[in-house]
N, C-alpha and C positions, 0 to 999 in steps of 0.2 A: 561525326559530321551530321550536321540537321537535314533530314531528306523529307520530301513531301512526293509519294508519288499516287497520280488521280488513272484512275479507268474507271470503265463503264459507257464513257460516249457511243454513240454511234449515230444510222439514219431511224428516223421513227413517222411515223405518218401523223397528222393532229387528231388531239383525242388520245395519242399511246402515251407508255410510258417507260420511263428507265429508272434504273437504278447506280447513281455514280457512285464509289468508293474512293478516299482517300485512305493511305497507310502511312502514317509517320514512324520514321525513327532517328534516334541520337539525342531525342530531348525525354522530357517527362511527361507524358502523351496526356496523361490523364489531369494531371494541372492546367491546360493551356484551353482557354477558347478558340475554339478550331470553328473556322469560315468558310465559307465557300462564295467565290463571287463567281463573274461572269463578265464577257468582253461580248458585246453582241459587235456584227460587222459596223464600220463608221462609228462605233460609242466607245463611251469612255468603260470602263471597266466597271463595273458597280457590286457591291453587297447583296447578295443574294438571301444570306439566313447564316446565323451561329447559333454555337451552343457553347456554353459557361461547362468550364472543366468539372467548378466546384459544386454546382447545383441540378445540373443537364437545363440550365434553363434556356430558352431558345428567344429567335426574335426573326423576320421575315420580312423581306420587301412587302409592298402592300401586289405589290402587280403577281408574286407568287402563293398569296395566302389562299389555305383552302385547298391547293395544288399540290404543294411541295412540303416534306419534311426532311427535316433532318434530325439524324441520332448519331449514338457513338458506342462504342463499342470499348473501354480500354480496355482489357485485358488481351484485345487484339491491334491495340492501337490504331482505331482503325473509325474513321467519320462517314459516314453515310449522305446521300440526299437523292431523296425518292420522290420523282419527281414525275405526277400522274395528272391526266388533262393537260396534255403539252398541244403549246400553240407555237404558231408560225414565228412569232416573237419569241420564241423563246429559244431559237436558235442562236450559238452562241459560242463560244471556248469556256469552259466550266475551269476556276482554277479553286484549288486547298488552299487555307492560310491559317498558319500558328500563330500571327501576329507581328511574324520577323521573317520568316521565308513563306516562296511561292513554290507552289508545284509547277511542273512543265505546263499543266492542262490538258484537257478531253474534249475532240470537239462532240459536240449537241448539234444535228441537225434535223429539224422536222419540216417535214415538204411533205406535200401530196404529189 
């Protein structure tokens, strides 16, 4: 069974930072372009940054560049997004994606 599960959310004040984890299993972790989007409240869901299974190459919203990374880990199966000079915008539901399933999600909240 293909699973995606995310932690790391929590509250952060602007300026801080987190670190979200996703962990996949049932599939072939290390092949897959593993995603991470985001649901901010009243929006549509959107693309936040991937990485390419077979190259680690990556690619970034423009509103997160400079801010945010993501990596990967397979030998733990396991995706990353580091996500440092957090703004009020960028509160949100953080979800994993392999391209065919979603994680449950993590919520992001930054408030002062």
């Amino acid at each position: 069974q293909v699973q995606l599960v995310e932690s790391g959310g929590g509250l952060v004040q602007p300026g801080g930072s987190l670190r979200l984890a996703c962990v996949g299993s049932g599939f072939r972790f290390r092949f897959y372009t593993m995603s991470w989007y985001r649901q901010r409240p009243a929006k549509e869901r959107e693309l936040v940054a991937f990485i390419a299974g077979v190259n680690n190459s990556t690619e970034y919203t423009d509103s997160v560049k400079g801010r945010f990374t993501i990596s990967r880990d397979n030998a733990k199966n396991v995706v990353y997004l580091q996500m440092n000079k957090l703004k009020l915008e960028d509160t949100a539901v953080y979800y994993c994606n392999n391209g065919a399933v979603w994680g449950q999600g993590t919520q992001v909240t930054v408030s002062s």
